[in-house]
C-alpha positions as CSV (number, residue, x, y, z in Angstrom):
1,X,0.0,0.0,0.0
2,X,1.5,3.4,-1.0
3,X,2.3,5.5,1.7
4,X,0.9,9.3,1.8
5,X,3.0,11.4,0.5
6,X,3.7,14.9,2.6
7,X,2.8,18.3,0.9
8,X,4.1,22.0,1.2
9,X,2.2,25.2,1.5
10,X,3.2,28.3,-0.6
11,X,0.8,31.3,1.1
12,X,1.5,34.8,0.6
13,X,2.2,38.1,1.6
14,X,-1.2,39.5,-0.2
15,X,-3.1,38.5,-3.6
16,X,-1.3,38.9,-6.7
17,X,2.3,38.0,-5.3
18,X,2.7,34.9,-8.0
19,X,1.8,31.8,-5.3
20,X,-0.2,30.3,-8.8
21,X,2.5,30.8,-11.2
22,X,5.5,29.5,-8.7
23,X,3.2,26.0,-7.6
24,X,2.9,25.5,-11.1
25,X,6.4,25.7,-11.9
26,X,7.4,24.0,-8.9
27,X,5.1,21.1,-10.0
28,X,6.9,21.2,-13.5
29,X,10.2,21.1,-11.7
30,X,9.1,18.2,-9.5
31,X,7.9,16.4,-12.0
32,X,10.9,16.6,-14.2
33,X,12.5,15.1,-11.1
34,X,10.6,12.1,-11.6
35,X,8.2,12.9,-8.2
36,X,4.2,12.3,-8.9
37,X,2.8,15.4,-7.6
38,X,-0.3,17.3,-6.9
39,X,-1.4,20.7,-6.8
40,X,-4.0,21.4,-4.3
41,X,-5.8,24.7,-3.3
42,X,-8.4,24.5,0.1
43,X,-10.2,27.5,-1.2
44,X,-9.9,29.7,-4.4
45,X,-12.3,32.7,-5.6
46,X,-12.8,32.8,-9.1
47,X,-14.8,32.9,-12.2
48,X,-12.4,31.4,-14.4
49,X,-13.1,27.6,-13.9
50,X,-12.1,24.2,-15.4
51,X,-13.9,20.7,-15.7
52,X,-12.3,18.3,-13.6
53,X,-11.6,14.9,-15.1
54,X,-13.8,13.2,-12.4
55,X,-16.6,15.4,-12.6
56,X,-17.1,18.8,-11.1
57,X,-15.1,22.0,-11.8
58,X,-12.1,23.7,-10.1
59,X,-10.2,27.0,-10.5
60,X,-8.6,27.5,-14.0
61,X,-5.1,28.4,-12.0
62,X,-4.9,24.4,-10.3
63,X,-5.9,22.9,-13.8
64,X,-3.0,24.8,-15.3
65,X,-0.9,23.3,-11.9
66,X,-2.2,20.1,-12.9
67,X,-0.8,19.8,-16.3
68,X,2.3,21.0,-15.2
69,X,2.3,18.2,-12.7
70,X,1.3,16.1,-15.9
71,X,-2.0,14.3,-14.0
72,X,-5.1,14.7,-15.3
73,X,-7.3,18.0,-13.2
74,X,-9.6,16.5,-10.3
75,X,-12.0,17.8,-8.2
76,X,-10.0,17.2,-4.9
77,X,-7.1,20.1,-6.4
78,X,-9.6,22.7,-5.4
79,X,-11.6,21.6,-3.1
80,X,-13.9,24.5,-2.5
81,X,-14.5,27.4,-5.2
82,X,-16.2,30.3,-4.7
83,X,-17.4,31.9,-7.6
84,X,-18.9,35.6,-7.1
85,X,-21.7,36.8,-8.4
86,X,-22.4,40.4,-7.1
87,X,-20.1,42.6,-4.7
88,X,-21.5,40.9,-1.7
89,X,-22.0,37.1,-2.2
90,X,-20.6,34.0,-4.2
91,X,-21.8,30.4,-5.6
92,X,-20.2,27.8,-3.5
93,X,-18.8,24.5,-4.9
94,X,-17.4,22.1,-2.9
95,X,-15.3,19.3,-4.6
96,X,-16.7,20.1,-7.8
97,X,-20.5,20.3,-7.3
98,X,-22.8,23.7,-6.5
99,X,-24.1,23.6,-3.2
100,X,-25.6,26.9,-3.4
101,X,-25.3,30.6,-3.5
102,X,-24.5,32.2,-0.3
103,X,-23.9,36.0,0.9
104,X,-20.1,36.7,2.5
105,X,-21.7,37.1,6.0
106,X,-23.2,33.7,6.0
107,X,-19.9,32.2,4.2
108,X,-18.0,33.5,6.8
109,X,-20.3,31.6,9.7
110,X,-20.3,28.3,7.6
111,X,-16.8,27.9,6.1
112,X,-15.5,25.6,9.0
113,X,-18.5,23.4,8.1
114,X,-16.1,22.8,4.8
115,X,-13.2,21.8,6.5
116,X,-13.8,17.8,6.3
117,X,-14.3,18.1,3.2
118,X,-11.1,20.1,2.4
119,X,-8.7,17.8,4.6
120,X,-10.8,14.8,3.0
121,X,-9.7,15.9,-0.2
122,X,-6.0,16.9,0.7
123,X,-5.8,13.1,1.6
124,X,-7.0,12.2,-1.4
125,X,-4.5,13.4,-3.2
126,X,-1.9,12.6,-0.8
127,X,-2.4,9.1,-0.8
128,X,-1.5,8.9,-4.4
129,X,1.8,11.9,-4.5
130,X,4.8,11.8,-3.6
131,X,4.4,15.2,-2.6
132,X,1.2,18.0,-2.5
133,X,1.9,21.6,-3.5
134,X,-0.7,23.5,-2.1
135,X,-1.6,27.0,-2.8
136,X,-2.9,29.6,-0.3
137,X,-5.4,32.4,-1.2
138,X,-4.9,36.2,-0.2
139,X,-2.9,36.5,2.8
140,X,-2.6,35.0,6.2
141,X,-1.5,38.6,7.3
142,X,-6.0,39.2,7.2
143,X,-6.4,38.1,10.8
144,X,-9.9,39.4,10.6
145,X,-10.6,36.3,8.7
146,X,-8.4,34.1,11.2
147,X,-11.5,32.7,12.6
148,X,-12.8,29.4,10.5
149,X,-10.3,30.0,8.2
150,X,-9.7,27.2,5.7
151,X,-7.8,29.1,3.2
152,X,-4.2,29.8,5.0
153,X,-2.9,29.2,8.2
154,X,-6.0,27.5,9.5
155,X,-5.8,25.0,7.1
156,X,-2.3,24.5,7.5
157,X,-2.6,24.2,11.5
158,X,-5.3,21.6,11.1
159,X,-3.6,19.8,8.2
160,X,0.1,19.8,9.8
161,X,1.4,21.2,6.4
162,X,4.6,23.7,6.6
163,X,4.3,26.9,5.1
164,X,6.6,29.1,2.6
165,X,5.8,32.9,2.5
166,X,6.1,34.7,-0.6
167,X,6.9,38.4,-1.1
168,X,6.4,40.4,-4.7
169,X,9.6,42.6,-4.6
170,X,7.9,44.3,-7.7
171,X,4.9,45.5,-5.9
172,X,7.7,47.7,-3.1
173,X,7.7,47.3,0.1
174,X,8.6,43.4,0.1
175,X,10.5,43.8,3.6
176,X,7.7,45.6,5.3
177,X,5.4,42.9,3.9
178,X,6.9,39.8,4.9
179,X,8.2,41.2,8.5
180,X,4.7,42.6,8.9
181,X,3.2,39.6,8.1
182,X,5.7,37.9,10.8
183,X,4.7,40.5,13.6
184,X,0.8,40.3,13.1
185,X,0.5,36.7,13.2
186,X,0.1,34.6,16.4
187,X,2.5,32.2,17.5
188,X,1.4,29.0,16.4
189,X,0.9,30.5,13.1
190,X,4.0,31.5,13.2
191,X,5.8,28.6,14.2
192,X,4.4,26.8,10.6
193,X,6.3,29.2,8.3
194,X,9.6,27.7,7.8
195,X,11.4,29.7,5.2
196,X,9.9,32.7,3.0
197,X,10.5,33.9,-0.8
198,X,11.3,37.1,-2.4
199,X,9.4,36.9,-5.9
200,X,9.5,39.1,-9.3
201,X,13.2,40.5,-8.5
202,X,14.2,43.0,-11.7
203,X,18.3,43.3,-11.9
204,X,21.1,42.1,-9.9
205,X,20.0,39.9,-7.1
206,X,23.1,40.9,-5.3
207,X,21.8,44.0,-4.9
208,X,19.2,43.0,-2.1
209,X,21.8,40.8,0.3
210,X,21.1,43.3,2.3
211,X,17.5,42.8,2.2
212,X,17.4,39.4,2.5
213,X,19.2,39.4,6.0
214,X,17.0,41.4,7.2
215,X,14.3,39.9,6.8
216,X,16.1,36.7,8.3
217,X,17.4,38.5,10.9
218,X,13.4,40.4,11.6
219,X,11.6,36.9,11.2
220,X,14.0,33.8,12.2
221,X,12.7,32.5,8.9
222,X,15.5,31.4,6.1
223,X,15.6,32.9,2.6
224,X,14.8,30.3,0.5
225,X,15.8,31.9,-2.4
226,X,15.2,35.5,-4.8
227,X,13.3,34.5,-8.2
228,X,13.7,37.3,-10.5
229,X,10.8,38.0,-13.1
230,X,9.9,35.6,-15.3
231,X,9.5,37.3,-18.5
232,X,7.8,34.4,-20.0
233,X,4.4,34.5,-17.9
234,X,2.3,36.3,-20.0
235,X,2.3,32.8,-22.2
236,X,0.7,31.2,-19.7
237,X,-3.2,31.8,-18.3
238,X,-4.2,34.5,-16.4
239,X,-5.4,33.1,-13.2
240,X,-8.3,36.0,-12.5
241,X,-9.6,38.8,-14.0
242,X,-6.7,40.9,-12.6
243,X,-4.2,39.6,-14.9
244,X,-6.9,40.0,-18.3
245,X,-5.4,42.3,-20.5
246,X,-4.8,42.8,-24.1
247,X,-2.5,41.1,-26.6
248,X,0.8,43.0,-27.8
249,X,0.0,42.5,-31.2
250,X,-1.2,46.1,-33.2
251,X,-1.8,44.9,-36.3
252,X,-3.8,42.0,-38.4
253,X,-7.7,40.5,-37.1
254,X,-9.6,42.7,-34.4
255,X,-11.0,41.0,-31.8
256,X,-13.0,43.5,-29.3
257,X,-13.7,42.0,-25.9
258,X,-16.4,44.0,-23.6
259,X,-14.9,43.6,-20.2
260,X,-18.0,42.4,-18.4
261,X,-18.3,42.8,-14.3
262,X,-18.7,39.2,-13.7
263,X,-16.5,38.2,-16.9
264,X,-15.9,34.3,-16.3
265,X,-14.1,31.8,-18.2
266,X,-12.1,34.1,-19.7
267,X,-9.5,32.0,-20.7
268,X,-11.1,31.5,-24.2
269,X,-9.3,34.4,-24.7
270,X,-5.7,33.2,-24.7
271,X,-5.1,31.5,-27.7
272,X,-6.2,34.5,-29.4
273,X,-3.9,36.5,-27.3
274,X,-1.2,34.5,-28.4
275,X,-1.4,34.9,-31.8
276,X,0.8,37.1,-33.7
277,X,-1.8,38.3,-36.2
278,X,-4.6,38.9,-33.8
279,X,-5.5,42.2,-31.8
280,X,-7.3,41.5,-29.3
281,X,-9.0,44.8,-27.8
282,X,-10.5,44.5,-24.1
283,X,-13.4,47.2,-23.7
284,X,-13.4,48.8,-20.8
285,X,-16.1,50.1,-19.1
286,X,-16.5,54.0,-20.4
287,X,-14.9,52.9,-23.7
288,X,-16.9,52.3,-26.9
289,X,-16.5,49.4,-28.6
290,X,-14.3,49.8,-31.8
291,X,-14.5,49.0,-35.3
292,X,-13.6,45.4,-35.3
293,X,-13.3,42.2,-37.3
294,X,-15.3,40.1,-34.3
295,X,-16.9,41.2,-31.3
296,X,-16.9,38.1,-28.5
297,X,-19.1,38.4,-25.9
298,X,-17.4,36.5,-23.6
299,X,-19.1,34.2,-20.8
300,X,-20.5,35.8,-17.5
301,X,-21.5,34.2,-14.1
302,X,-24.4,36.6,-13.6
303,X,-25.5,36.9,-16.9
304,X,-28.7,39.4,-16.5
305,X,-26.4,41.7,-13.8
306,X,-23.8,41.8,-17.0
307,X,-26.5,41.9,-19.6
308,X,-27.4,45.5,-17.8
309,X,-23.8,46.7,-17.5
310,X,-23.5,45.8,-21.0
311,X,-26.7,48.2,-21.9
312,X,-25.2,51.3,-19.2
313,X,-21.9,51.2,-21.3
314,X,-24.4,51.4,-24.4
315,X,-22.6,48.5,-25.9
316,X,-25.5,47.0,-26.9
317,X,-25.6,50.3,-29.2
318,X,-22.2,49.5,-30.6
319,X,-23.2,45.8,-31.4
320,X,-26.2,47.2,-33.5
321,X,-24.0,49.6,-35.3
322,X,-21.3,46.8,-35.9
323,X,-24.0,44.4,-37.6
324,X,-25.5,46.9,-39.4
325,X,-22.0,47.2,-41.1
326,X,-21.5,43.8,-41.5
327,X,-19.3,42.5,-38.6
328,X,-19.1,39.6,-36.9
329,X,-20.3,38.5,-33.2
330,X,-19.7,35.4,-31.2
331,X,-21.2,35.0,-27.7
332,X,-19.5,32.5,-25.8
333,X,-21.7,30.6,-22.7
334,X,-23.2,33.6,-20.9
335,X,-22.3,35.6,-24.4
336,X,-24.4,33.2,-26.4
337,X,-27.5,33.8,-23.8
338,X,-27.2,37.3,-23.9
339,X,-28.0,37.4,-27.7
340,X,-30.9,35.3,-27.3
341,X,-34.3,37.5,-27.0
342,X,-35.3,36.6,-23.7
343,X,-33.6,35.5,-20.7
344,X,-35.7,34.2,-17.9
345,X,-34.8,33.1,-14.5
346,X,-38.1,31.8,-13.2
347,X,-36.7,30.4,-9.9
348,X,-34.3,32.8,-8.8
349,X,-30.9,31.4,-9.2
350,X,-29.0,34.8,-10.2
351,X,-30.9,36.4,-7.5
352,X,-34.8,37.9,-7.4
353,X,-36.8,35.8,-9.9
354,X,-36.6,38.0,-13.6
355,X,-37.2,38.5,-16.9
356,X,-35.5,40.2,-19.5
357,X,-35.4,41.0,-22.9
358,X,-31.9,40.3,-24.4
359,X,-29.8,42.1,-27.6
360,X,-32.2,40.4,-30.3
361,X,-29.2,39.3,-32.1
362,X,-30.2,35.9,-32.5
363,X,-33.6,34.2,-32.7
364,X,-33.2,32.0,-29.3
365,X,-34.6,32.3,-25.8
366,X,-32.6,31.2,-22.1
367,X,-34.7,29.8,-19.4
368,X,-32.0,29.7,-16.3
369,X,-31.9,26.5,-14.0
370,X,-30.6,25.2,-10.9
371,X,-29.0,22.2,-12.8
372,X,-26.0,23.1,-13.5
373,X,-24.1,21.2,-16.6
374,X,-20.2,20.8,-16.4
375,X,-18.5,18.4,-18.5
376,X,-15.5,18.4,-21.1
377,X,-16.3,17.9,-25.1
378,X,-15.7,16.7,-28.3
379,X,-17.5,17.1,-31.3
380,X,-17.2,19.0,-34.7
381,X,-18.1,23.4,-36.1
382,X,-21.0,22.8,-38.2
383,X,-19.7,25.2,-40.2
384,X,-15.9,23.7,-41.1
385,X,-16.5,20.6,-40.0
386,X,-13.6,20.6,-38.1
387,X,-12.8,18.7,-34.3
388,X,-13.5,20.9,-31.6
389,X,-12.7,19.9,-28.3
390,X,-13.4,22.1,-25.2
391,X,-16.0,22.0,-22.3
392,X,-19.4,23.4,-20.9
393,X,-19.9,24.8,-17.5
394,X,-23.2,26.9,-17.4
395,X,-26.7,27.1,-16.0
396,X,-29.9,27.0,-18.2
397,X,-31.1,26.1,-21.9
398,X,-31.2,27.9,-24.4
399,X,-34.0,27.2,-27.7
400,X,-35.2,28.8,-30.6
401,X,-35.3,28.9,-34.4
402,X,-31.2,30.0,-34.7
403,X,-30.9,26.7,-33.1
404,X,-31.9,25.0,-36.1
405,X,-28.5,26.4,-37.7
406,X,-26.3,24.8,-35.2
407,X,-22.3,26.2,-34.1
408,X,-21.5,22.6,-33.1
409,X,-22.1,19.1,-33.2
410,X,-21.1,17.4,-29.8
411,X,-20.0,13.6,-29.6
412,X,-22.9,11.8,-28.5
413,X,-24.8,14.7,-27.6
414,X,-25.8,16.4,-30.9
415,X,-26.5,20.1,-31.9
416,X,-24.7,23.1,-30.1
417,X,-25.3,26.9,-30.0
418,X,-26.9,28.9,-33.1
419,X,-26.2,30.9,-36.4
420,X,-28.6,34.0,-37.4
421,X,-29.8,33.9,-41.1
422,X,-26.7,35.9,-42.0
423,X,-24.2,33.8,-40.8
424,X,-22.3,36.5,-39.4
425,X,-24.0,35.9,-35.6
426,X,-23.1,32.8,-33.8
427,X,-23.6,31.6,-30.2
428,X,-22.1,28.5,-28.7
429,X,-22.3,27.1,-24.6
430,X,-18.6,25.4,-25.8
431,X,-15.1,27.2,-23.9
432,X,-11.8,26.7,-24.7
433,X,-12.5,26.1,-28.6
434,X,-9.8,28.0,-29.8
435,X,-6.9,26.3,-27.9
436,X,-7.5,23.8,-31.1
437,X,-5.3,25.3,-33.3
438,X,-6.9,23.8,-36.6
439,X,-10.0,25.3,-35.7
440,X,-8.8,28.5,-34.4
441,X,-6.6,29.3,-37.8
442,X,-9.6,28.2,-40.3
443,X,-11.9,30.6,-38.0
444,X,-9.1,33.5,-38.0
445,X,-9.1,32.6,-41.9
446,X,-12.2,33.1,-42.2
447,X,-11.9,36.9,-40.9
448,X,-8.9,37.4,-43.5
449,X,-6.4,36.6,-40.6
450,X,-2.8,35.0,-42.2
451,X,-2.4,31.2,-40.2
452,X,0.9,31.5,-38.3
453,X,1.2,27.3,-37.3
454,X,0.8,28.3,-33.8
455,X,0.2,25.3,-31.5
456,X,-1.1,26.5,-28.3
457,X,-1.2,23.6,-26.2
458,X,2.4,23.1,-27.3
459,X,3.4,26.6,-26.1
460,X,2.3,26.1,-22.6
461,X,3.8,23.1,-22.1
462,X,7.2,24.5,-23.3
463,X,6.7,27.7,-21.0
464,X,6.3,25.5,-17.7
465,X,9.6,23.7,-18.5
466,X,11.4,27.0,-18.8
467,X,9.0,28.0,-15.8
468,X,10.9,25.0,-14.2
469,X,14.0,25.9,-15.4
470,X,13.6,29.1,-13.9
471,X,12.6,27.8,-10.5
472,X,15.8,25.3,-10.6
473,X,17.9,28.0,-11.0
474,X,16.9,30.3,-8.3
475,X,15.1,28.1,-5.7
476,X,16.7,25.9,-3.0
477,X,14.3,23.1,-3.9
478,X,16.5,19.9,-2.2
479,X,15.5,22.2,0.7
480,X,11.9,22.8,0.4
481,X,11.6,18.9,-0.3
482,X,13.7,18.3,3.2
483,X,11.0,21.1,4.8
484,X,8.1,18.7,3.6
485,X,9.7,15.4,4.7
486,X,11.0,16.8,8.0
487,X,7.4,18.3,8.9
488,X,6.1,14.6,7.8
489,X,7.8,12.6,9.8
490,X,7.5,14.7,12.4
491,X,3.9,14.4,12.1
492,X,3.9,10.4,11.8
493,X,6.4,10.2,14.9
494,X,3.9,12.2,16.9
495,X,0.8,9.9,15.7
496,X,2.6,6.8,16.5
């Protein structure tokens, strides 16, 4: 019988310091050193999700960690996700399944109900690692949210898991941040933190000796090493919405992207990003939307909150004007409902029960349900006949006589999404359709883009190994193995 194998925390200083982007490399790195690992996050708020091979979805960020620990994404990686839907409340799912919708206040009472099920999943995985790289979320410097906490420290405390610290030298203040975090936390907390990191260093490392001994000599924790900026990172997924932004490119195919408020899945987005002959223009809120070759709508996890933002930026304006010339729209998930011409929601599941009248674009109608479908695809574009692969997470059905002119034909399944008259509108519930690179350059084609031979999958697998690299290079890893193993068998000595 395999023994569990131990696992090692990476928290930060705040959100935004890189904990996503170093697990994932460190997984790479282990990997390459022959160890099966695991990602694993207790808690992660996002609307950028993933299906998980056993059913379920989990954070974008720890399917990315997964591949680059090359094992397939499961449910127990991210054990609970919170995915927001207004400023003051979130849909819970809890190892891969929504269990409801709940407002912060009452989160806050009934996360440490969701502890079982977090440690029952970090054994999970254990049982079949050599090691578990787990991820934090936010900062365990918030002792206001101390109490319950599943997330940081209080996870780590109930799960006997170590704890490396991560500062982001390029936000400023990196010493103040990770000897502050040192003074406000209590002892025990304290005592799990055996070493820290000082991440995103620009220029000569040497430069901050200095630095580093302070915050050794401040904290009692060890420097476990100074990663300077990876200038690769943009290649890989955003995790959240922070990190959406627009492609470098200035010239070739136009694609405008309305920045919605609960923007989700966004992700869809990347392969386009990485294109050398694509623009891709993200709308923000106050901005019209520009003369393009494509507006995508992109999906949304309150689609009738977004479908009103949309109409206060008058976008819904633009999108007239831009079929009236002639251009091209494709509404992806909540995109694809909000060109229907009616959107109900019957039984309340965005919120008060509602109805309302959507662009008009296409000849469909979206009743909203509490079943909720998540599952990974295959199947073929109607119009190309070319694979797709991708995967459907999304509330509701949508029917009407544009259905009748299918986007997609689904393994098993049958029709997807709708086509107006024209051709030129088009709604699919399919994500992650243009990370297959036949049927991303025959769609760019079709919009007079040039195919460039870009294989997308291909480029973020050879981004983590230079991730790795990276990570090898600047990284006492032998160490942060010998933290984990240490903190293990301490564990098993005290248990037996």
């Amino acid at each position: 019988m395999r023994h569990a194998g131990p696992a090692l925390m990476v928290q930060g200083t705040g959100s935004h310091v890189g904990k996503s982007l170093l697990v994932a490399g460190l997984c790479r790195a282990l990997a390459r050193r022959g160890l099966k690992v695991a990602p694993f996050k207790p808690q992660n708020m996002s609307n950028n999700a993933a299906p998980a091979k056993d059913g379920g979805e989990i954070g974008r960020a720890q399917a990315l960690q997964a591949q680059a620990a090359g094992r397939p994404p499961s449910v127990h990686m991210n054990p609970v996700l919170l995915k927001p839907e207004s400023e003051t409340g979130a849909q819970v799912v809890v190892q891969g399944r929504r269990i409801g919708a709940m407002k912060a206040a009452e989160y806050l009472r009934r996360k440490a109900d969701l502890m079982p099920a977090v440690l029952e999943s970090l054994s999970t995985l254990r049982r079949d690692s050599d090691i578990v790289m787990v991820e934090g979320a936010g900062s365990p410097a918030e002792t206001n949210l101390r109490d319950n906490d599943i997330a940081n420290m209080g996870f780590a405390a109930a799960a006997g898991v170590p704890v490396v610290i991560v500062g982001d030298i390029d936000r400023g203040g990196v010493i103040a941040s990770l000897v502050g975090t040192h003074a406000v936390l209590e002892t025990n907390d304290r005592s799990h933190i055996a070493g820290f990191i000082v991440n995103r260093f620009r220029g000569d490392a040497g430069l901050f000796a200095e630095g580093v001994r302070t915050i050794e000599t401040r904290t009692g924790w060890p420097c476990l090493g100074v990663v300077p900026w990876f200038d690769e990172a943009h290649l890989l997924p955003a995790e959240d919405v922070m990190g959406l932004s627009a492609s470098t490119a200035t010239h070739g195919v136009m694609v405008a992207v309305p920045r919605l408020r609960r923007i989700a899945n966004f992700d869809d987005l990347d392969p386009l990003n990485a294109e050398p002959g694509v623009t891709v223009k993200i709308v923000e809120a106050g901005e019209a939307i520009p003369p393009a070759d494509l507006v995508l709508l992109p999906g949304s996890k309150s689609v009738i909150a977004d479908l009103a933002f949309l109409r206060d930026q008058g976008w819904d304006i633009d999108l007239r004007a831009h079929v009236r010339r002639g251009g091209r729209v494709l509404g992806l998930c909540g995109g694809y409902q909000m060109l229907g011409r009616l959107i109900s929601d019957p039984d309340g599941v965005e919120g008060p029960p509602a109805q309302v009248s959507g662009l008009g674009l296409l000849q469909v109608e979206t009743v909203l349900t509490e079943q909720k479908t998540t599952r990974a695809v295959t199947g073929r574009h109607v119009g190309s006949g070319l694979s797709l692969s991708g995967y459907e997470i999304h509330l509701g059905r949508t029917d009407g006589p544009d259905c009748s002119r299918p986007f997609a034909s689904i393994d098993g399944e049958g029709a997807d999404g709708a086509l107006s008259d024209t051709g030129r509108i088009a709604g699919t519930y399919l994500h992650g359709i243009f990370a297959e690179d036949g049927f991303r350059s025959a769609y760019l084609a079709s919009l007079g883009g040039a195919v460039s031979g870009l294989s997308f999958r291909a480029t973020v697998d050879a981004t983590l190994d230079r991730l790795a690299e990276h990570l090898e290079a600047h990284l006492d890893i032998d160490r942060m193995l010998a933290i984990a193993d240490t903190a293990m068998a301490g564990a098993s000595a005290q248990n037996s």
